[in-house]
N, C-alpha and C positions, 0 to 999 in steps of 0.2 A: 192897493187891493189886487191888480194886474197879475202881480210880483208871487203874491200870496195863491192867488190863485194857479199858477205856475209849479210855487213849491210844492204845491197839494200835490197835483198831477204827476210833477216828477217823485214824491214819494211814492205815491201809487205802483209807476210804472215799475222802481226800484223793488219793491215787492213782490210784482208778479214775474221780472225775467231779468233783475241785476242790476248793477253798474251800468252795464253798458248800453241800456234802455234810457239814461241821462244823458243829459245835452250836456258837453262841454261847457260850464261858468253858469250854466242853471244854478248847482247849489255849490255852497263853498263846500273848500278842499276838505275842511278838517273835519264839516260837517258831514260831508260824506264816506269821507275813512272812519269815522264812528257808524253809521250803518251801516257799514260792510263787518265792522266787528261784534255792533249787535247781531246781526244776521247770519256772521260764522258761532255765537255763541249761543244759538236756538230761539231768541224770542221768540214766542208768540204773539203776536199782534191780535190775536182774534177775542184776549182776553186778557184784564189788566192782573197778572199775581205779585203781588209784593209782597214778600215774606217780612214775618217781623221776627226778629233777631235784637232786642232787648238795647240797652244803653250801654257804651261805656263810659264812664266819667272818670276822663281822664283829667291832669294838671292844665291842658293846655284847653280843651273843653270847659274847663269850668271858668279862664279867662275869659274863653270866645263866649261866653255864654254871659257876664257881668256887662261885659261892651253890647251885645246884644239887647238885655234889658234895659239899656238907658237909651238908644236910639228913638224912640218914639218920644219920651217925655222930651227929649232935644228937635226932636221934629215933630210936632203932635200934627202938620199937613202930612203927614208922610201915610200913604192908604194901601200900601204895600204890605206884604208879610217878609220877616229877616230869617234865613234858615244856616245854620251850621251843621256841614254834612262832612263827612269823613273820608277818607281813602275808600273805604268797601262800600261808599255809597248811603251808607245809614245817618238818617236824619236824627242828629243830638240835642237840637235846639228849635223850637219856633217861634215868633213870637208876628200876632197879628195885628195888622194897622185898620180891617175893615171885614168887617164879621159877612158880607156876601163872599167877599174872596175867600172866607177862612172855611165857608159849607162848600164851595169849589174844590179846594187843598184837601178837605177830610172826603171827599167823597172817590177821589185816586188818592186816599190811604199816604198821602204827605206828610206823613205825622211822627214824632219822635217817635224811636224804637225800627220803625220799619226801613226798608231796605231799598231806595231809587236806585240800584245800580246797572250800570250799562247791559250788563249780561243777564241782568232781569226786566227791565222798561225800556231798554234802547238808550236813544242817546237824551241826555239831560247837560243844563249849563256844567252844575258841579262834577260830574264825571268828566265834562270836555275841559273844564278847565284845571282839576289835577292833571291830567292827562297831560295838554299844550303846556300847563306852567307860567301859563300867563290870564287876564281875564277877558273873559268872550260872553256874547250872550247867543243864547239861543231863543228862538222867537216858533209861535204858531207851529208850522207845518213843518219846523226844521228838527220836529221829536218824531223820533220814526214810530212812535205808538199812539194811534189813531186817541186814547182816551187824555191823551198831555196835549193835545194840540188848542186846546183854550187858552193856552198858558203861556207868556215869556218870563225871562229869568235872566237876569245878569248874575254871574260866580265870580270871584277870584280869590285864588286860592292864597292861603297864608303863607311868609316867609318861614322857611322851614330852614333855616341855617341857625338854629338853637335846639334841632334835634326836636323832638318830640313828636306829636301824630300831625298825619298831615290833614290840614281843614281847609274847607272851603266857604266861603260867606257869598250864600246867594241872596238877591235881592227877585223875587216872584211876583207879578201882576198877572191880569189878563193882558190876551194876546192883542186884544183892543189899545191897550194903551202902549204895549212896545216896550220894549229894555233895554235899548241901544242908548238911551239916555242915563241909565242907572249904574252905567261902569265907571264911569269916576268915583262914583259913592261908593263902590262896594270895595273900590283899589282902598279906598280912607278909611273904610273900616278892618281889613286887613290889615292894614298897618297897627290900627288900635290895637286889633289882637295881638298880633307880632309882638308893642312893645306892651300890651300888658302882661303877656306871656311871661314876657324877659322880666321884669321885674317881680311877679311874684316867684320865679325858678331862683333868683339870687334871694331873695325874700327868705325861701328853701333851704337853701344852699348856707346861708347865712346863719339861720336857725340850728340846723345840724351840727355845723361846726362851734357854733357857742354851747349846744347841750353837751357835745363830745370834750372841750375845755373846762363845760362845769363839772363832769364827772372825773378826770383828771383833779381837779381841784381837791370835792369833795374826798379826796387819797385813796382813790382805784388805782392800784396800779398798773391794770391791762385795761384799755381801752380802744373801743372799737363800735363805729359809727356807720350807719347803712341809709343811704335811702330808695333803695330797691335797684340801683341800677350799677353804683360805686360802691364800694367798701373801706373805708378809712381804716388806717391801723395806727396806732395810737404807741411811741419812743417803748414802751416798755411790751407791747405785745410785738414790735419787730426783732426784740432782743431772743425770742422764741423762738424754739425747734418751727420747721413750717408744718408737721401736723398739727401741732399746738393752736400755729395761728389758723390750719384751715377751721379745729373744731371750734373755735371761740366765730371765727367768720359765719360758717355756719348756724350758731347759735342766734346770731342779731339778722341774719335775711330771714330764719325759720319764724324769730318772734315777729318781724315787719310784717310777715304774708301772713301768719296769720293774725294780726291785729288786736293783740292783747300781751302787755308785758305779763311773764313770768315770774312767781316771789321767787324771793334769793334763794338758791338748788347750791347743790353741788354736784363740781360735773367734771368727769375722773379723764386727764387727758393723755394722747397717744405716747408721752414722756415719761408716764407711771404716777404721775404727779397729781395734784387734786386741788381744783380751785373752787372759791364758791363767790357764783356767778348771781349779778343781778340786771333786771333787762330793765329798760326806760323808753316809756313814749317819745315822739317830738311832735308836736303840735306847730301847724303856723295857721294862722286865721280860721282856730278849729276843727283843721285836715289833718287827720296823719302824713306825714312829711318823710318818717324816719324814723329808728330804732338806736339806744345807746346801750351799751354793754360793756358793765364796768364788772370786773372781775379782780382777783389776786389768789395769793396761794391761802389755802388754809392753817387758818393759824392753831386752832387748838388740834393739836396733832390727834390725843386719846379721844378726841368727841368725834374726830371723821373718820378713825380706825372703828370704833366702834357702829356708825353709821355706815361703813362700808362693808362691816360683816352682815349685820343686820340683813341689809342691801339683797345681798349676794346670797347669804345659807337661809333669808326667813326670819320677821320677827322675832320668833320663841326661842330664837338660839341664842345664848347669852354668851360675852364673849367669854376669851379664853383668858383671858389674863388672872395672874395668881388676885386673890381675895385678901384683900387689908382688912384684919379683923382690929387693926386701931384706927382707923380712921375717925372714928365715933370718939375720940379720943383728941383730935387735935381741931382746928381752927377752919383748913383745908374740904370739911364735909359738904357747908351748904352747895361749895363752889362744883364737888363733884356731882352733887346731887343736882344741880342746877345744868353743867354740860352734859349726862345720861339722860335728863329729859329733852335737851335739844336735840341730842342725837335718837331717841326715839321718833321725835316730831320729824325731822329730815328721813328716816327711815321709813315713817310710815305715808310721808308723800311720794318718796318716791317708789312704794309699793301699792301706791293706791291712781298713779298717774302713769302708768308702763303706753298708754293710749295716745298720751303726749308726746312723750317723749318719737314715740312710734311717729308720728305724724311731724313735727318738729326734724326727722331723720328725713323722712319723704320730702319736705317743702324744700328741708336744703337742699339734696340731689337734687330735685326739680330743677330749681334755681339755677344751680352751675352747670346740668344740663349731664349730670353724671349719668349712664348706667346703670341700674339696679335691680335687684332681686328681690320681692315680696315673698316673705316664709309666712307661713300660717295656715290655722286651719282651715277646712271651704267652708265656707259661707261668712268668713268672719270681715267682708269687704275691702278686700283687697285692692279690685279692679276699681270700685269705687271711689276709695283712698286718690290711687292714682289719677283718675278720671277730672274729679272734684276741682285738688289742689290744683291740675296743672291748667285746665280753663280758667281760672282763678287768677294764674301766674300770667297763661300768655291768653288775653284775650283775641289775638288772632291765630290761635292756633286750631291746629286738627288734633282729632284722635282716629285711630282705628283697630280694633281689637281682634284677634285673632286667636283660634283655639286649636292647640294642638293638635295636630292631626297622627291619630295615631297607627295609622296603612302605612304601607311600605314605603310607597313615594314618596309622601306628606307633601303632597301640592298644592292642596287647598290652604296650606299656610307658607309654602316660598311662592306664590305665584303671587300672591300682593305683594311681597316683601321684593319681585321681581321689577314689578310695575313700578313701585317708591323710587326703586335705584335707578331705573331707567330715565323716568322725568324727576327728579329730589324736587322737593317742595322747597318753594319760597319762604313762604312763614313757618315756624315752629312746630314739629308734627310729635305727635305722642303714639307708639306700636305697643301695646300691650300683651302680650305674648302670654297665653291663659293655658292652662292642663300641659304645660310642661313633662310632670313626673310619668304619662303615658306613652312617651315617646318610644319610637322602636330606635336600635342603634342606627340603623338606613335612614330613616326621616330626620333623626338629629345631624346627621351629617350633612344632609342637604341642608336643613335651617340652617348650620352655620355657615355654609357656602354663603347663602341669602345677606347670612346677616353682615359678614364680613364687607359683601360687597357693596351693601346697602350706605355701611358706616363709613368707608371710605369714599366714597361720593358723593356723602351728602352731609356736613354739619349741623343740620335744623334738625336733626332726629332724635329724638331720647327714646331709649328701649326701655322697657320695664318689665321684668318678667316676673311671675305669678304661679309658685308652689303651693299646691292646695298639700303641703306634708307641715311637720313640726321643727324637722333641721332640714338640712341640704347634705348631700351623697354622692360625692364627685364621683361614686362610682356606677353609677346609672347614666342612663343613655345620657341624659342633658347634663350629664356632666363636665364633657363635651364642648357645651356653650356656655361654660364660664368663665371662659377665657375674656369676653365683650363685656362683662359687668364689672362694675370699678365698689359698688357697695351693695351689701346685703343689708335690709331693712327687718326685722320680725314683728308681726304685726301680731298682740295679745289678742285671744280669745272673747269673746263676749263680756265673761262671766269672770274675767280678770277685768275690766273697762268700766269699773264703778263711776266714771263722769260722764257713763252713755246710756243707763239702762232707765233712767228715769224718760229721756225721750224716746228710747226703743217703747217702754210701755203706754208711753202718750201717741206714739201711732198705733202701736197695739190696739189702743181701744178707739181713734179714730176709725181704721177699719172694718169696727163692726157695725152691727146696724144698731139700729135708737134705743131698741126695747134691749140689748144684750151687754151694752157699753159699758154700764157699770158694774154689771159681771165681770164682764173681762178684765176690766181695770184693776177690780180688786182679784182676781184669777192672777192676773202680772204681776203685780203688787208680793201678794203670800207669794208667787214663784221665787220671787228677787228673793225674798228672806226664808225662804224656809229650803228651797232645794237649788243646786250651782245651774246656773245660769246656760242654756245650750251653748251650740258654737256660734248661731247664726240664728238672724231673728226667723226664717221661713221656718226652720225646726222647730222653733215655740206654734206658727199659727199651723203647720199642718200636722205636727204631732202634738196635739194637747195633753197636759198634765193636769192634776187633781194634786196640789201644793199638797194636801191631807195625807193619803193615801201612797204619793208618789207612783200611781200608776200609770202606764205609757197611755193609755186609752183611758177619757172620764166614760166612766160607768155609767148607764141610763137612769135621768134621776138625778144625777149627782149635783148637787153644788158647790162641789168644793168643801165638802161637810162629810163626816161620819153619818150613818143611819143612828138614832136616838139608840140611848143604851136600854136595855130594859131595867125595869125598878128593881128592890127586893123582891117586893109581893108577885110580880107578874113570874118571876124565876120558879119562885114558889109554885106558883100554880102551875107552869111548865112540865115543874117534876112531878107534882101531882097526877097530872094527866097524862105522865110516860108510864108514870106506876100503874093506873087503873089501868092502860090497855096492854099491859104484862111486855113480859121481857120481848127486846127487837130483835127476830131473827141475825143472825150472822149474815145473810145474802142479802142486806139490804144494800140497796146501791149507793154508791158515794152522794150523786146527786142525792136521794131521800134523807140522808144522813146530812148534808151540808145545810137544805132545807131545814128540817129540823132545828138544827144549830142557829142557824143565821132569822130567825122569825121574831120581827121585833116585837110583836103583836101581844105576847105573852098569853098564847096558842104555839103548841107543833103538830105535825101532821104525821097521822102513823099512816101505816098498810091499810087499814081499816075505814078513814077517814078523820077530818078534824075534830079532836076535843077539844071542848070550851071546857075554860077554866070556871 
């Protein structure tokens, strides 16, 4: 209690004037080079913030997380809570031995999702012990944030010599009970992780490679095998040109990330060649695992010539080949009539999916970490695209976006690109480079200085640049900076994107309020079908249309409906009543005259005033 009382104090003092206000062997070494680095990274101590920053469930997470759940039924005396915490500090797992300690734990936000890390709460077991690499407990008064000090914790961190994330398994009580005792338990549960770890990754490992031998089997000839991290290539796709094998490569990371095989396509390769590609899940206890991708060339030559015109000039072009006027005459008919309709079907998927494809381009640069250019019109989510997929891909990555500056200097966009190069990031950064096409010749010159320098000092960085035009014009300023991009993406327009408009109109009509929702809905709805789709969904909610009328502005009144037409009888009596009040001067004014016309009432109004029929 002495001891305790001691560490109080020397926390304190360390707070209000240093390091050097502790006594020599007062607190340990390591526990004190942790509050010098919480303390050089701004804590506040005056109040507890723990951001929450969401889960990620990764392979080696979902081991530490099965060992996790059975520790209590194997120790049901055990009154502890078990937490699996990660490199950034964020809490993946908890699981509680004794419901006072568990309103303790939730009330300083110890809760999956949220974020204990050193440069937010100071020092904790799990941060000291990725950090040392060995396990340590930290006890009471040794957390430099006055609202952890109830609390001890034994950590020790996973073996990480099988690659994967790095974890920690902490074991938490109160500070009454101490956790100097609880570090052999926590080293034997490490271990569990370790080798459950290992055995479900070869489990993985093992799976992949049996899908990628059964696809080979089933007489793929190009086979090729992913599970997000490797690439297999498979005897007959190494016999290939290497863009060949990058585009089939990229085909099986694009379909992994985004987590849905593709039906069999056809997909025209850098060789001139045309193979028609089929994707395949891998499942191991339930999980996606991995991606198989079995391919060959195409065999019926007249069904893909024809699907590739189709393709290329537009459904309604029919090809060019001379017209068999005997074919009706031989044997050979049903057969032809049977490959023109597959080749319609292949045409009209891949006229109906350009959104896919677009995206499936994007996830693979991402991936291999290429360079690239986004073409498209503005608002058609470009920056979004990018944004999406690549937190998606690297969960510890950044993004930073950056928009053209179109002044002479353009400093407002190389002076982050200045900063980047100066300290390169650690983990995986994303620079999105937005209103390119306004550059002045001066300011593109500097961005490429930026970017040149940027890319040669630092590998973690993917650039992505963002043309709000329809092509690209190396003869414009940023033409300049196309030197740094290895691929150009085109990303279709809305109203080409028939697999998006039905949820673009289900937020549509979330954003309106209660009483107008099903206006709107059906408002979105006649839009899709009756008139082309904007570029971007803001230009549907702040320029409304009238489906009916196609007018840029709905008219007061309007719902989406003509005004009732008038009957015979009412027409009749219309004229009737222009007759009685004799011929309409010439200087009537347009206004009086449109009135007139447009009165659905079957009344119009002279100079004189209204007759009634």
């Amino acid at each position: 209690m002495a001891h305790t009382r001691e560490l109080e104090a020397a926390r304190r003092r360390f707070l209000r004037h240093g390091r050097d206000a502790v006594a020599p062997g007062l607190v340990r070494r390591d526990v004190l080079a942790s509050w010098e680095r919480a303390r050089a990274a701004g804590v506040d101590t005056g109040r507890l913030a723990v951001p929450a920053v969401g889960l990620d469930r990764g392979p080696r997470v979902v081991a530490a997380e099965r060992v996790v759940d059975a520790v209590h039924a194997r120790h049901p005396e055990l009154d502890a809570a078990v937490l699996v915490v990660d490199r950034a500090g964020v809490v993946q797992v908890r699981r509680d031995g004794d419901a006072a300690l568990a309103e303790l734990l939730d009330a300083v936000h110890l809760v999956p999702g949220h974020r204990h890390a050193e440069d937010a709460v100071g020092t904790t077991a799990a941060g000291l012990a990725l950090h040392e690499g060995c396990a340590v407990a930290v006890e009471g008064p040794e957390h430099l944030h006055p609202a952890l000090g109830h609390l001890a914790a034994a950590a020790a961190p996973v073996d990480p010599a099988d690659g994967g994330e790095d974890l920690a398994v902490v074991v938490v009580r109160h500070a009454s009970d101490g956790a100097a005792r609880d570090l052999p338990f926590v080293r034997e549960l490490a271990r569990e992780v370790a080798e459950q770890d290992r055995r479900h990754r070869r489990a993985r490992v093992l799976a992949v490679h049996d899908a990628l031998a059964g696809a080979a089997a089933d007489g793929a000839v190009w086979t090729v095998a992913t599970d997000g991290e490797e690439v297999l290539l498979g005897a007959g796709v190494r016999r290939l040109p290497a863009g060949d094998q990058q585009a089939l490569a990229d085909l099986a990371v694009a379909g992994l990330a985004l987590g849905r095989a593709a039906d069999p396509t056809h997909v025209d390769l850098s060789s001139g060649g045309c193979a028609e590609v089929a994707l395949r899940d891998v499942r191991c206890d339930g999980a996606l695992v991995g991606c198989i991708l079995g391919a060959g060339p195409a065999v019926d030559e007249r069904a893909w010539r024809e699907a590739e015109a189709r393709r290329r000039q537009g459904s309604h072009v029919a090809p060019t080949a001379r017209r068999d006027f005997a074919a009706d005459l031989r044997d050979e008919h049903g057969a032809a009539e049977r490959s023109q309709a597959e080749a319609r079907v292949r045409a009209n998927r891949d006229l109906l999916t350009p959104s896919l494809r677009a995206r499936q381009e994007l996830v693979a640069n991402l991936a291999q970490r290429r360079h690239q250019v986004l073409v498209g019109e503005a608002g058609v989510g470009k920056r979004t695209l990018a944004v999406e997929h690549f937190t998606r891909l690297q969960r510890d990555g950044t993004v930073t976006v950056l928009d053209g500056d179109p002044s002479e200097d353009g400093a407002r966009t190389t002076e982050p690109l200045a900063r980047l190069a100066d300290r390169p990031p650690a983990h995986p950064h994303l620079v999105v480079l937005r209103g390119l096409q306004h550059l002045t010749p001066l300011s593109a010159r500097r961005l490429d200085e930026s970017l040149r320098l940027l890319l040669a000092r630092s590998d973690t960085v993917v650039v992505v640049a963002c043309l709000d035009t329809t092509s690209v014009d190396a003869s414009r300023p940023y033409g300049l900076l196309l030197r740094h991009f290895h691929e150009t993406v085109r990303v279709p327009a809305l109203r080409h994107r028939a697999d998006e408009l039905g949820d673009l109109a289900r937020a549509r009509s979330c954003g309106c309020s209660r009483a107008t929702r099903g206006r709107a809905t059906s408002t979105s709805s006649r839009t899709c079908c009756a008139t082309s789709w904007p570029a971007s969904p803001s230009a549907s909610c702040s320029r409304p249309t009238c489906p009916r009328c196609a007018s840029p502005a709905v008219p007061r009144g309007c719902r989406c409906s003509r005004p009732p037409r008038p009957t015979r009888s009412s027409r009749r009596s219309t004229r009737r009543a222009a007759t009685a009040t004799g011929p309409r001067p010439c200087s009537a004014s347009p206004a009086r005259r449109s009135t007139a016309r447009s009165t659905p009432s079957g009344s119009a109004t002279s100079p004189d005033g209204p007759a009634a029929s």
